[in-house]
N, C-alpha and C positions, 0 to 999 in steps of 0.2 A: 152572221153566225147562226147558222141552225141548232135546234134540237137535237138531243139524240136518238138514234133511231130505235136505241130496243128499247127495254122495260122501261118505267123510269123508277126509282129507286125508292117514291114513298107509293105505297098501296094508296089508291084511288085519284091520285094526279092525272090531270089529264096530259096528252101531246098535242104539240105544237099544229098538228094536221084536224086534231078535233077542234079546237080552237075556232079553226080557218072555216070548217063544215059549218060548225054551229052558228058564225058571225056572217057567214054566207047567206045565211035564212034569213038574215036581218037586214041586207041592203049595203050596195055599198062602201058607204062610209063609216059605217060601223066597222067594217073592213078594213079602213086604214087606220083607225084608229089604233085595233088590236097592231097589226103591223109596226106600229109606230110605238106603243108602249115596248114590244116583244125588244126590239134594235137599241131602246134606252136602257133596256134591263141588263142587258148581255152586254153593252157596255160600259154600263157601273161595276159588273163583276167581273172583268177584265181587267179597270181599273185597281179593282181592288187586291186583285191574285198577284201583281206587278209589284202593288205596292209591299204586301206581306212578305212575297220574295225577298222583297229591298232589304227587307227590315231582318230575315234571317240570314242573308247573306253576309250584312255587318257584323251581326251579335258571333257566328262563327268565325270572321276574322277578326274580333277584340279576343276572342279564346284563344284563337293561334297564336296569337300576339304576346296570349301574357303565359304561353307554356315554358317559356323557355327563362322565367324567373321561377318558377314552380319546379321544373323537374332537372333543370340544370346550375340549380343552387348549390353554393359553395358544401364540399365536404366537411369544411375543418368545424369544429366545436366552436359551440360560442363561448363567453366570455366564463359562464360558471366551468364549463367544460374545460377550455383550456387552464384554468385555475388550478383542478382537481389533479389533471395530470401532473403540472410544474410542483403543487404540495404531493403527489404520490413520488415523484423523482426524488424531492428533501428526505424524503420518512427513509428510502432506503429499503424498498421490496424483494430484498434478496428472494425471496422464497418464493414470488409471482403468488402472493394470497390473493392481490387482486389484480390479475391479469385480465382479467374480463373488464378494466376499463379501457376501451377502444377508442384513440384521440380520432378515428376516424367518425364517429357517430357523433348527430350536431349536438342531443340532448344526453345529460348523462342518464333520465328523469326517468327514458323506460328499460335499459336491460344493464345498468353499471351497477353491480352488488355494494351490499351495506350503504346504498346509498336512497335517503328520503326524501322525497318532492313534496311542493305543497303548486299548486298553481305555475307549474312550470319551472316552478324555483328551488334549491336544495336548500332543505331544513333542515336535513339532518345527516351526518355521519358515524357509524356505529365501525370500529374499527381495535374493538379489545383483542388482546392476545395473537397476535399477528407476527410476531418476530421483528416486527420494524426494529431498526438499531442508527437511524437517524438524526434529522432533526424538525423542526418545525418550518415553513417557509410561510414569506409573507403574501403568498398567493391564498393563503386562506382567508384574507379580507376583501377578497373578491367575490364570496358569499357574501355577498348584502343579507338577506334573508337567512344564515344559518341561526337558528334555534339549538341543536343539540351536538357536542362535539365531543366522542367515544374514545381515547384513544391507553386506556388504563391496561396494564399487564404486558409493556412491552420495552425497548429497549433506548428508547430516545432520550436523547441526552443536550448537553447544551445547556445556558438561561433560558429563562422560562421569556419569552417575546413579548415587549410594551404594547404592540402593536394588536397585540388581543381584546387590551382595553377598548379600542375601535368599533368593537362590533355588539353595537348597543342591543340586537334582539337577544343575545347569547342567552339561555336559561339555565342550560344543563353541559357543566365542564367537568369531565372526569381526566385527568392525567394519573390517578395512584400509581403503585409500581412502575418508576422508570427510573431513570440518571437523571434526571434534571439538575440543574447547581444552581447558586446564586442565590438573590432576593426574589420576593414577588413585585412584579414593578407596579410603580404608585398610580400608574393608570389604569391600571385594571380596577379600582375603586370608583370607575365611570359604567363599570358593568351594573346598571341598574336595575334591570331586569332578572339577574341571575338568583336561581331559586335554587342550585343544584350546586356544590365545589367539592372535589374528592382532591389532593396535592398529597395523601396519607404517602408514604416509603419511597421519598425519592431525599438526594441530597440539596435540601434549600433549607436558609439560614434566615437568619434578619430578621426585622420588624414586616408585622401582616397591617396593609391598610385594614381603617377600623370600620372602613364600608362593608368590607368582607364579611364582618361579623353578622350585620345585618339577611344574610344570605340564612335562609330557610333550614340549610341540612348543608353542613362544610364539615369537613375531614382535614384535617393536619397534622397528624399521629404519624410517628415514623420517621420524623422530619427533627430539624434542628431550626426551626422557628421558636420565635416568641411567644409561646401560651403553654395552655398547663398549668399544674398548680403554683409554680412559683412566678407567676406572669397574670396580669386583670384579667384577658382573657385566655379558656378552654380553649381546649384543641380541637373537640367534638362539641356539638351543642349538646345542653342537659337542660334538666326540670327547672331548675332556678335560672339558666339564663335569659335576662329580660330583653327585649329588642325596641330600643325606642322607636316610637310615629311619634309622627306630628299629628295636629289636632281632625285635620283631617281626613287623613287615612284612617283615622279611628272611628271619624264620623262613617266613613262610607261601609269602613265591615262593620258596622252596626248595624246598617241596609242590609248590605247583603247577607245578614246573617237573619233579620228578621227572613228577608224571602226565604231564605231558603229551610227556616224553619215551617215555615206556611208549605213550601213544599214536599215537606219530611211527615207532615202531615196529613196529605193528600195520599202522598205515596204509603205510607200507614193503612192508613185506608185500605188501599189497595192491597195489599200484601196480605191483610187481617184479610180479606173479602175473599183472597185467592186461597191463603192457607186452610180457610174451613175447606174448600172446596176442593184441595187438592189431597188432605186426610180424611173427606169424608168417606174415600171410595177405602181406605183403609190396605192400600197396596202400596209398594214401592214404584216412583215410578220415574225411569233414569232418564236425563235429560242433555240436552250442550247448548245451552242458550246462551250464548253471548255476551258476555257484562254482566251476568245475571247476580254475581255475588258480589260484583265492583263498589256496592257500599261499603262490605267489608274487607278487603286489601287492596290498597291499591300500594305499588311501589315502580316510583317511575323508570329506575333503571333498569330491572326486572321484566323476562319476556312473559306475556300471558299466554299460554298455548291452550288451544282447544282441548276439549277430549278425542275429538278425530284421529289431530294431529296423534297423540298421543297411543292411539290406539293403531295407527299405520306405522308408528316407529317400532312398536313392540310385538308387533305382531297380534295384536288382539291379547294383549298380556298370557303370550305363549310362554308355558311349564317350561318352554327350553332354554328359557331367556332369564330365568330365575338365576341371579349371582346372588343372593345373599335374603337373610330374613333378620329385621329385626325385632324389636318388640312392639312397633306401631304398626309395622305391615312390610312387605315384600321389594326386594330390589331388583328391576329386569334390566338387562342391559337394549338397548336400542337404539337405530338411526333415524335421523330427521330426514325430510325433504332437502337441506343440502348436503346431505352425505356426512353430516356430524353426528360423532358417534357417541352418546348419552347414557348416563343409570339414571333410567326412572325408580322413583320410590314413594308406592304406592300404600297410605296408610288404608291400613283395614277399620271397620268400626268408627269409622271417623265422628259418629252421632254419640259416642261415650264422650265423654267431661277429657279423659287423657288422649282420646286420639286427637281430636276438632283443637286441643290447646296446643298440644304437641307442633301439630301443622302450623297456628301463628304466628307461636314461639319462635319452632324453625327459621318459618320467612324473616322474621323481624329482625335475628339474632346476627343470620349471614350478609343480612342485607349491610348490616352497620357493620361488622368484623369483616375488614379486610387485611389479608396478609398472605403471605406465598406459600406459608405452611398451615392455613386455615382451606378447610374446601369453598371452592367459588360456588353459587347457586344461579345456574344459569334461567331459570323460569318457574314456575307453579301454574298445576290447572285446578279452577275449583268451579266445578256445577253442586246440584243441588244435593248430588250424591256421591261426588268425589275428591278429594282431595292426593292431589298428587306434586312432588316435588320434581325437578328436572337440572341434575351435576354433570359436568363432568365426566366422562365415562376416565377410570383409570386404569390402562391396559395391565398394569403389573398387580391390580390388585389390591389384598391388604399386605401389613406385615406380617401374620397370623398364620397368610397363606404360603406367604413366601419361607416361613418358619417349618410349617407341620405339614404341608396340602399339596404340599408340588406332585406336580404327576411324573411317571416314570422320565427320563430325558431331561427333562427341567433342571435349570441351575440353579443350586439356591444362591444367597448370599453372600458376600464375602464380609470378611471383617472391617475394611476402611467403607463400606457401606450400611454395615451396622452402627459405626460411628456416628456416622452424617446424619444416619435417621434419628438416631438418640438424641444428637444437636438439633436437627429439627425440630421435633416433636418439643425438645423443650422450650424453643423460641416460639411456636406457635401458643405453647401455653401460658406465655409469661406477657402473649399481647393479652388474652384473654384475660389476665387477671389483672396486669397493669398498664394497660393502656386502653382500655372500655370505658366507659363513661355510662350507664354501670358496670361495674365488674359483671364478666360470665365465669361461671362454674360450670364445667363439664361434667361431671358425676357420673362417668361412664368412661376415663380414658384404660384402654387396653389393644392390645395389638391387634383384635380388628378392626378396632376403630380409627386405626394411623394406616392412610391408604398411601399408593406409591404411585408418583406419575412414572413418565416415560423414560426421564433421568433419576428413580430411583430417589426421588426427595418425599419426607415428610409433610403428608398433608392430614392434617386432624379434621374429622368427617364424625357424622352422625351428633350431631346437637340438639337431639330428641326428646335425650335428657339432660339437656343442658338448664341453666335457671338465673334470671338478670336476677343480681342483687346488689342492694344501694351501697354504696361505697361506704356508707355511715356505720354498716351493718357488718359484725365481724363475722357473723353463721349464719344460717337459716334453716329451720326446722321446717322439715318436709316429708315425705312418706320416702321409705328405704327405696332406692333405685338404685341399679347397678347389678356388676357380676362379680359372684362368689370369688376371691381370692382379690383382689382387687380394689374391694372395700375397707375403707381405713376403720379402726376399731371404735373410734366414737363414734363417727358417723352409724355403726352398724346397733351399737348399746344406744348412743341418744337420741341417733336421727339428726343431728347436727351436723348439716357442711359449711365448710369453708374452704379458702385457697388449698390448705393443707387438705383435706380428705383426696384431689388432684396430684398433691407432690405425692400424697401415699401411691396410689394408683401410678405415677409414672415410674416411681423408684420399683416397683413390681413388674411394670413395662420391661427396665433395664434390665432385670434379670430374666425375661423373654429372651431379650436379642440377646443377651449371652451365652444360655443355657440350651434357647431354642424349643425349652418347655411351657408344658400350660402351665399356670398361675394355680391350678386344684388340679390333680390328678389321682385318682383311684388305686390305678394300677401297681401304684410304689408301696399300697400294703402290700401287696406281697412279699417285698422286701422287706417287709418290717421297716419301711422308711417312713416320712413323712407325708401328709395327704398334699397340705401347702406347700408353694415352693419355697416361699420367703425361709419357713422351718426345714426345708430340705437342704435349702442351702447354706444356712447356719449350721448345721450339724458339719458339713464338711469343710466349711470357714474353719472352727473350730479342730477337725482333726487333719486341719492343714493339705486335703487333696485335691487342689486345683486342677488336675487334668482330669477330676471328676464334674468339675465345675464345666467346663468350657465346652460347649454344643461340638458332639464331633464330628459335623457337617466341616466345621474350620478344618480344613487341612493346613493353614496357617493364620498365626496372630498376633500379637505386640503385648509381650505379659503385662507389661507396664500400663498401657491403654488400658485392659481388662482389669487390671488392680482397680484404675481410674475410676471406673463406671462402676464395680459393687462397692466403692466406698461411699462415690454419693447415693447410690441405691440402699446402702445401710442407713448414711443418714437420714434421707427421703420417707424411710420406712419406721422412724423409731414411733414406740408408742404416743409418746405424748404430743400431739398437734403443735405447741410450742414449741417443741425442740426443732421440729422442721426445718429445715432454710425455705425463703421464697422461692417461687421460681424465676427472678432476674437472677439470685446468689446462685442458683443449681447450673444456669449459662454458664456464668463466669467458672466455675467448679470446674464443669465439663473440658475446659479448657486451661485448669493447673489453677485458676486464680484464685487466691484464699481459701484451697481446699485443704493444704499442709494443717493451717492451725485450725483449722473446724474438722480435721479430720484427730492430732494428737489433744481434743479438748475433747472430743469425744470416747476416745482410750483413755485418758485420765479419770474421766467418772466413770467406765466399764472398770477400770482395775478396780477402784473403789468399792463398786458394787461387788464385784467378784471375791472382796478380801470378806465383806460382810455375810458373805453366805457362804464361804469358805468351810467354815463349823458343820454346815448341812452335808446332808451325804449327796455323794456324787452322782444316783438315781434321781433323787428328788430335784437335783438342779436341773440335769438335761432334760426333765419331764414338763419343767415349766412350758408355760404357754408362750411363744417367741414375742406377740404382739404387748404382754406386761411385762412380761423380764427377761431383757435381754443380758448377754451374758459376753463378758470382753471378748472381743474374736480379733486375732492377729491376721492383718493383710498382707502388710510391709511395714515398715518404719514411715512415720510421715516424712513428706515429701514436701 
């Protein structure tokens, strides 16, 4: 084998012919030597080019070999996968919410919505409000690995499955709002793990294992279970309920709470170090960092959304997206990145003492109140300069709107619609006050504040000014909040609320959805009528002209129904907070039950009153003030 003949490839090598010249000069044998090395070279590297072939020739047919596991691998799901389908089959997806899970993709891990991977495995499924009308299957313990399971505000029904108890990582089980029946079964008391249980408003009975108890944050409200005050244990956890450990769980959060005290102090540190630094420049300066306020709220069920997000739903909080204003700040309506359609509600001033408590408050209050006539809170964003809530977009509205605001073409109301909302609203109010652990007061109910979903139901919205107070506690003094006409008259002279300052406020609602008027109006001096409506509509109780009463939007009504609602609206509204009814009694009212005699028990002290000031003359009587002396007013005959 020769040389090659042209260049050779490194500058300054020589060729195989210089070689030969130069070894020439030297005498034969020198000459065979070079010869002789030149022939052993050329065939070591022959050798060796054979060999290297050999060796990529193989390595590409072990490739060919193994393409056909690689790229002609089975279509079908694997094991999580086929699981997910056969429990989507049970739930009953009438409505294709999640048609995007495709039995043909092997992982559900990268494109099957509401669905969470950890390491190739589903942790979690978030599957609220969906229409399912189902049941559960027992393909969901084929999640080995589920962590979180979603499935609250929909229609599944059936016993609650033993077979849940099985799934020892479980943390976080929301079922609220469904049909469920039965007991809870006594294997679910194997859930050790679980830090999270919601069972609030479905129908299940019986005794609760007392492992349940042990569980961090659990809901049982709504239910005909074993707890509550006339049962050991609550329904809801509170301040006094104690969770027994053993000696060593107590030992180890000892540990852990030294560390992380040690930690709280580093990070202290830090915070102090940054805060000079970031008021020294004496500007505001807006930020969307990440966790950045995560010490202070965290709530597990609840979505955290960025400010971006936020800012791409609403348009850059566009003027045109403005549906409403309250007293903390502004409500835009907006969509998310999946096409959900949201009211953002954006507190202003949030660095005052009432906005930054306001925002808490809110989070804390909807987080724990659930009910179908309370507003859902679907997320919160807080950076360093803003605090934002994120509900529920309600296409219908408030009731306010639906009353006063309709634009040309728009339907208002009808009357079996006005009903339903009156029943709502009141059943929303009556979790508030009896079924909270603490009681909530709203202190602000009025007919913007009762929004309307899609079917026109009762949802009680804006909790802004709303206020936990201890169930020990019959009032609470506070600074005056709320809107003119609507305020009950001690609450407005002491500053004292309770249940009752709400029953006032709602009974003043009822005379909205009747009348269809605001609660204070101006305009009726002219009339020489009253400014109130509560007094506007006494005077005409009193000269008996119900067709002056009734909104005359109603082109049709049920007199009887309408008697119904201004007489618990009279009682609702009487001066003295005592006289009140609860709001469980104003339910049962709304619907004939013990209104007869709480209605002629309250004509029998009116006549009384009326004979004692009989003597006065008849100016001075109708000039009283309506909220201290009321004055007998004929409805109908009790009923």
């Amino acid at each position: 084998m020769g040389g090659f003949k042209g260049k050779n490839c490194w500058p300054g090598a020589r060729t195989g012919q210089d070689v030969v010249k130069q070894e020439s000069t030297e005498g034969g044998e020198g000459l065979l030597e070079t010869f002789s090395s030149e022939i052993r070279g050329d065939h070591m590297a022959e050798t060796f080019s054979i060999t290297y072939l050999c060796l990529m020739l193989l390595i590409n047919l072990l490739v060919l070999l193994s393409l056909p596991c690689c790229c002609f691998g089975s279509n079908k799901p694997g094991v999580e996968g086929e699981a997910l389908i056969e429990f989507r089959t049970a739930l009953n997806d009438s409505t294709s919410k999640i048609a995007d899970w495709n039995p043909y993709f092997v992982s559900p891990c990268f494109s099957w919505s509401h669905v969470a991977c950890r390491n190739g495995n589903v942790i979690s499924l978030s599957l609220a409000s969906k229409g399912f009308s189902g049941t559960l299957s027992p393909a969901i313990t084929k999640l080995k690995y589920l962590v979180s399971l979603d499935l609250r505000d929909n229609n599944l029904s059936g016993p609650l499955p033993d077979y849940l108890g099985s799934m020892l990582n479980l943390q976080n089980l929301n079922l609220a709002n469904n049909n469920f029946n039965g007991s809870i079964p006594a294997t679910w008391g194997q859930l050790s793990n679980l830090k999270y249980l919601n069972l609030s408003s479905n129908y299940l009975l019986g005794r609760i294992p007392a492992e349940l108890f042990s569980t961090s944050i659990f809901d049982f409200t709504g239910t005909h279970l074993k707890c509550g005050n006339n049962f050991q244990h609550p329904c809801v956890p509170n301040s006094s309920t104690k969770v027994s450990t053993r000696k060593s769980k107590f030992e180890i959060s000892i540990t852990i709470a030294s560390i992380c005290a040690f930690a709280l102090l580093l990070l202290g540190a830090v915070f102090a170090y940054r805060f000079h630094r970031v008021h020294k420049t004496k500007r505001d300066i807006f930020v969307d960092v990440e966790g950045e306020d995560e010490c202070k709220i965290s709530f597990g069920q609840l979505r955290r959304f960025s400010l971006r997000e936020i800012q791409l739903a609403t348009e850059n909080f566009s003027e045109s997206n403005i549906i409403g204003q309250g007293g903390f700040g502004k409500v835009y309506k907006g969509i998310l990145s999946d096409n959900t359609r949201v009211a953002v509600k954006r507190l202003m001033d949030y660095r005052s003492p009432g906005g930054e408590d306001a925002f808490l408050r809110e989070v804390h209050l909807i987080s724990v109140a659930v009910h179908k006539n309370l507003l859902r809170l679907i997320g919160f964003c807080t950076t360093s300069t803003e605090r934002i809530l994120v509900y529920p977009f309600m296409r219908n509205l408030s009731v306010a709107y639906q009353l006063r605001d309709l634009k040309p073409g728009e339907k208002g109301l009808d009357w079996p619609t006005r009903k339903r909302i009156a029943c709502g609203a009141a059943q929303g109010l009556e979790y508030l006050h009896e079924h909270c652990n603490p009681k909530i007061i709203h202190r602000d109910l009025k007919a913007a504040n009762i929004l309307l979903d899609d079917d026109f139901e009762a949802v009680l919205g804006d909790f802004g000014l709303a206020k936990l107070v201890d169930a020990k506690l019959t009032h609470i003094t506070t600074q005056i909040r709320g809107t003119m006409g609507h305020i009950a008259p001690e609450y407005l002279s002491t500053g004292k609320s309770s249940e009752a300052t709400d029953v006032f406020g709602y009974g003043i609602t009822l005379l909205e959805l009747v009348t269809g008027q605001r609660a204070i109006d101006f305009s009726r001096l002219e009339d020489e009528e009253e400014v109130l409506l509560l007094d506007h509509i006494k005077n005409l109780l009193r000269e008996e002209k119900f067709e002056d009463i009734v909104d005359e939007n109603l082109k049709s009504y049920d007199l009887e129904e309408v008697e119904t609602i201004l007489q618990v609206a009279m009682l609702c509204t009487q001066s003295s907070p005592e006289d009140r009814p609860r709001m469980a009694e104003v339910v049962n009212m709304l619907q004939g039950v013990g209104l007869a005699e709480r209605w002629a028990e309250w004509e029998q002290l009116e006549k009384v009153r009326y004979q004692e000031f009989s003597l006065l003359s008849h100016q001075f009587i109708w000039a009283e003030d309506s909220t201290h002396d009321q004055e007998a007013i004929q409805l109908s005959q009790a009923r």
